[in-house]
C-alpha positions in Angstrom: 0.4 6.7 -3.1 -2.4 9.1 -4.4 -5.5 10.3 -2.4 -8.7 9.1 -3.9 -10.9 12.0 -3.9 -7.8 13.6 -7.0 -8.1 10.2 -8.7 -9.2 9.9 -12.5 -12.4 7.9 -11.3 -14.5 10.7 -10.4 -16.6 8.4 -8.3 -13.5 7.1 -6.4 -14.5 6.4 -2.5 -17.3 9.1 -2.9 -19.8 6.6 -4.2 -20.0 4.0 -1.7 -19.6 7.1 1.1 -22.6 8.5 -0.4 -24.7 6.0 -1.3 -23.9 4.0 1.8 -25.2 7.3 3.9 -28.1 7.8 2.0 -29.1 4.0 2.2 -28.2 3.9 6.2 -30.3 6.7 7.2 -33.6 5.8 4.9 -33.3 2.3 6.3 -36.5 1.1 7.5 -34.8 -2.5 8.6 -32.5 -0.3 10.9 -35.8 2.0 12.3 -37.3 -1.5 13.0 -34.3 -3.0 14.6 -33.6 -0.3 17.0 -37.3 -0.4 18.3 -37.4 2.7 20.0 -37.1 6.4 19.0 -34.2 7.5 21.0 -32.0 3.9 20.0 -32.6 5.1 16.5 -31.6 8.4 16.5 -28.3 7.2 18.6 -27.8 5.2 15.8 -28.4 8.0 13.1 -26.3 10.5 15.5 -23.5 8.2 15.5 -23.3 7.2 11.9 -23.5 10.8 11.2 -20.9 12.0 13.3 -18.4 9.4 12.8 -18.2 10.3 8.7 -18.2 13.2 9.7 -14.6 12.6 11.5 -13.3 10.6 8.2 -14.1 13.5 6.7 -12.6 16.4 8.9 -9.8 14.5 10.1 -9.2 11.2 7.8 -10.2 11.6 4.2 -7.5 13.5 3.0 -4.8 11.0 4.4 -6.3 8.0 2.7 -3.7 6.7 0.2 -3.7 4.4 -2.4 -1.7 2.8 -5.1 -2.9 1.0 -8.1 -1.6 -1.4 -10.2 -2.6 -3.9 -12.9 -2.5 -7.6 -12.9 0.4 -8.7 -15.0 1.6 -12.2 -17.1 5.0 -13.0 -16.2 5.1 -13.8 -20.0 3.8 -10.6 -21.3 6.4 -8.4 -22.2 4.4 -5.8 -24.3 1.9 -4.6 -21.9 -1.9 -4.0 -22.2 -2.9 -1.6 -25.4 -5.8 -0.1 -23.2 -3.1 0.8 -20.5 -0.2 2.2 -22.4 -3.2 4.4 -24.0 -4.8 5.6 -20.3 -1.6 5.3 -18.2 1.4 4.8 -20.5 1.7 8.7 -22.3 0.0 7.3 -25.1 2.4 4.4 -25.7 5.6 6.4 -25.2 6.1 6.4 -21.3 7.3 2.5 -19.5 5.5 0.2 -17.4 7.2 -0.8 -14.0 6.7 -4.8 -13.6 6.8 -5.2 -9.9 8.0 -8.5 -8.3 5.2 -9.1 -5.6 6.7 -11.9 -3.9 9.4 -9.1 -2.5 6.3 -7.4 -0.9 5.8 -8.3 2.6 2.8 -7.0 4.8 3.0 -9.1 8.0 3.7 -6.4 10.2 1.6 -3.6 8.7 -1.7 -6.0 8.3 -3.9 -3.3 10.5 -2.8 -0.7 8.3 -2.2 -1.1 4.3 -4.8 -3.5 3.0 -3.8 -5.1 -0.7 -6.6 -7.3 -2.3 -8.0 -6.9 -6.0 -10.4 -4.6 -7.3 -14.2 -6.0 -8.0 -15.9 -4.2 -10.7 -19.5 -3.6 -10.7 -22.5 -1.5 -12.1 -24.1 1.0 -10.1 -27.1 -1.2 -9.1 -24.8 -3.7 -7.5 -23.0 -1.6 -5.8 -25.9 -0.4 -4.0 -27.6 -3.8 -3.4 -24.5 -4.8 -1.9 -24.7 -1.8 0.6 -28.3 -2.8 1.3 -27.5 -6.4 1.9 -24.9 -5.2 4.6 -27.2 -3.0 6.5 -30.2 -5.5 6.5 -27.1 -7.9 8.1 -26.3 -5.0 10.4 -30.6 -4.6 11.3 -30.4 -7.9 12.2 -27.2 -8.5 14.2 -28.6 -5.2 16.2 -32.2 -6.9 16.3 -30.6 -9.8 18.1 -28.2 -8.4 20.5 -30.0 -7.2 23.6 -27.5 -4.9 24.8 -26.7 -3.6 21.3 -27.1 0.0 22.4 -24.3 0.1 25.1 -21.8 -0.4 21.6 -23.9 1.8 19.5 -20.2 3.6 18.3 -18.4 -0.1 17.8 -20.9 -1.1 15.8 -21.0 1.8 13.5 -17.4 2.3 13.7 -17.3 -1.2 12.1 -20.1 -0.9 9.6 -18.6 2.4 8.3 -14.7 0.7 8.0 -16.1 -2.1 6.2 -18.4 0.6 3.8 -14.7 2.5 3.2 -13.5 -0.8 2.2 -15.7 -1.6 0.2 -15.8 2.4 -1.4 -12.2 1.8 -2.4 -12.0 -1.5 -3.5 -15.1 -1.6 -6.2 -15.0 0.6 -9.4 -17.9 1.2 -12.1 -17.4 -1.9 -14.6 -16.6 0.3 -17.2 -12.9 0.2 -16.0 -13.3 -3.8 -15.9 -10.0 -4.3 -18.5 -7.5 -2.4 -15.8 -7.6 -5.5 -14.0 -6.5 -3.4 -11.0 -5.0 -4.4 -7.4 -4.8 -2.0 -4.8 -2.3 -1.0 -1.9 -4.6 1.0 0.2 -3.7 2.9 3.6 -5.6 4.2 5.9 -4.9 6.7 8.8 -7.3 5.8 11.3 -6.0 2.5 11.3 -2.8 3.7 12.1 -2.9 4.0 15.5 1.1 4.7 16.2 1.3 7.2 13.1 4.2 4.8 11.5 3.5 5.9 8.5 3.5 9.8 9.0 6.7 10.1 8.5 6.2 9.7 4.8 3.1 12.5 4.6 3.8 14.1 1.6 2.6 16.3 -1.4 3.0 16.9 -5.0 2.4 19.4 -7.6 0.6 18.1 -10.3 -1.2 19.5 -13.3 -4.6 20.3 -11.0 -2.2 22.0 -8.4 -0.8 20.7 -4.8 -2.1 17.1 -4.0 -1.3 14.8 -0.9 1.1 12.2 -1.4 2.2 9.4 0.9 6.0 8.9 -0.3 6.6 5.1 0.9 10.3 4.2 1.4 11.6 1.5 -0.3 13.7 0.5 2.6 13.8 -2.8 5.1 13.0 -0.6 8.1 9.7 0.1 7.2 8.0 -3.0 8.6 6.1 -3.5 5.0 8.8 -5.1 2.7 11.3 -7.6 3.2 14.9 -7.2 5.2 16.8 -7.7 1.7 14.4 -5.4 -0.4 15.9 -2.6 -2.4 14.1 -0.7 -5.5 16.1 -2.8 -7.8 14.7 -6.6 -6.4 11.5 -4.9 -6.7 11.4 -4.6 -10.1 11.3 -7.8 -12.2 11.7 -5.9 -15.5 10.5 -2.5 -17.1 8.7 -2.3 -20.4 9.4 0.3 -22.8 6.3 1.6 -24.4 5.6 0.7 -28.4 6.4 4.2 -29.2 9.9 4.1 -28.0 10.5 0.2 -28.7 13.5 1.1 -31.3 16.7 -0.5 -30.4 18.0 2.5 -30.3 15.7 3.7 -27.9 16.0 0.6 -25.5 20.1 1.3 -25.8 19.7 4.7 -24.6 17.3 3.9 -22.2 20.6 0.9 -21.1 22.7 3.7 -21.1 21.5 6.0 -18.8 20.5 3.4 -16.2 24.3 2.2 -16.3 25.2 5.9 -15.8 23.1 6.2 -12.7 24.2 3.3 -11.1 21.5 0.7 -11.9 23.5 -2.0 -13.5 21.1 -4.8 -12.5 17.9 -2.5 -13.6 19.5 -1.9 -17.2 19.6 -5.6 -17.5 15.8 -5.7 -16.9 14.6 -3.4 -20.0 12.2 -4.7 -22.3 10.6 -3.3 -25.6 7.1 -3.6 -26.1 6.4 -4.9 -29.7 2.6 -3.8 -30.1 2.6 -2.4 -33.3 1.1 0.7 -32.4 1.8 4.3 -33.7 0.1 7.5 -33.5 
């Protein structure tokens, strides 16, 4: 699982971050709601120094891993994907089997739901719409002020949520789900244990390494790597028999009978 702020999307989390700061503190629903000068600048003193905790102590171990929708009858891939993601057509697209996934006991801590894409403007109407709901919830409660942090502790989970879960339309054909963990949701540090890093072509980036094992509370007693592959697509570069034999034959030498059984060719008719 990858951090978001070395993701390809430049605007990754750091969109709705941004924009959902600047739109909190120019609110003039919030000013209203908060009726007096010292309740608004709790308000504004709070906001501010809870991101400022996500970002000293939380940003950096937010994980996520993304994936595309896929047809269980498709077995050449997406075009657009093997170009962005697949080397070009010549790398191989893992088809995982999501009924082996299992997040009961890890609900307070990875999140999986489907990307939303939308334009810029939307994005920030939606952030408007939530603090004009957040004016008005404070407007109401009388005693609002004696859970000034809860409140913005709230507001600001469901803004990260929302930061990682919407992308500019332009990516609209990914189709993307997301596996998305966050540390301040894990209270017991469960998931430390698999802290990790990786040196990639723009130098040392945090990694969380999640075991594929049944001890991990996330996937299924039974669950090995092999069940969690229904089948892996060879891109159109390298969909030669010969190719897909080789490909057979070093699986078989490594011990992954059942996963040599699983290879597929894509037959796009694409070439460089």
């Amino acid at each position: 699982m990858s951090n978001p702020l070395f993701m390809n999307d430049l605007e990754e989390l750091r969109f709705g971050l941004l924009q959902g700061q600047e739109c909190f503190i120019n609110s003039k629903e919030l000013k209203e709601a908060c009726k007096t000068v010292e309740s608004y600048q709790n308000l504004i003193d709070t906001f501010k120094q809870q991101l400022e905790d996500f970002d000293k102590n939380h940003a950096l171990d937010t994980y996520v891993i993304c994936l595309t929708e896929h047809k269980t009858s498709n077995n050449h891939g997406s075009l657009s994907m093997w170009r962005g993601y697949g080397a070009i057509g010549g790398g191989a697209a893992i088809i995982f089997d999501t009924s082996e996934i299992d997040l009961r006991d890890s609900k307070a801590t990875l999140i999986i739901d489907k990307v939303r894409y939308q334009t810029d403007e939307q994005r920030i109407e939606w952030i408007k719409s939530k603090i004009i709901g957040l004016a008005n919830f404070i407007k109401q409660e009388p005693e609002a002020n004696k859970y000034i942090e809860d409140i913005v502790n709230y507001f600001l989970l469901r803004l990260k949520i929302f930061s990682l879960f919407t992308k500019h339309n332009g990516f609209e054909e990914e189709n993307e789900w997301r596996v998305i963990y966050m540390s301040e949701l894990d209270t017991e540090n469960k998931f430390h244990p698999w802290f990790s890093y990786a040196v990639t072509s723009r130098g040392v980036e945090p990694k969380l390494k999640l075991s594929i094992q049944p001890n991990t509370g996330v996937l299924k007693d039974d669950v090995s790597f092999d069940k969690l592959i229904d089948r892996i697509i060879l891109g159109p570069i390298n969909s030669s028999l010969l190719h897909e034999n080789s490909v057979k034959k070093m699986l078989k030498l490594l011990g992954k009978h059942s996963i040599a059984q699983k290879i597929v060719s894509s037959n796009i008719p694409f070439r460089i």
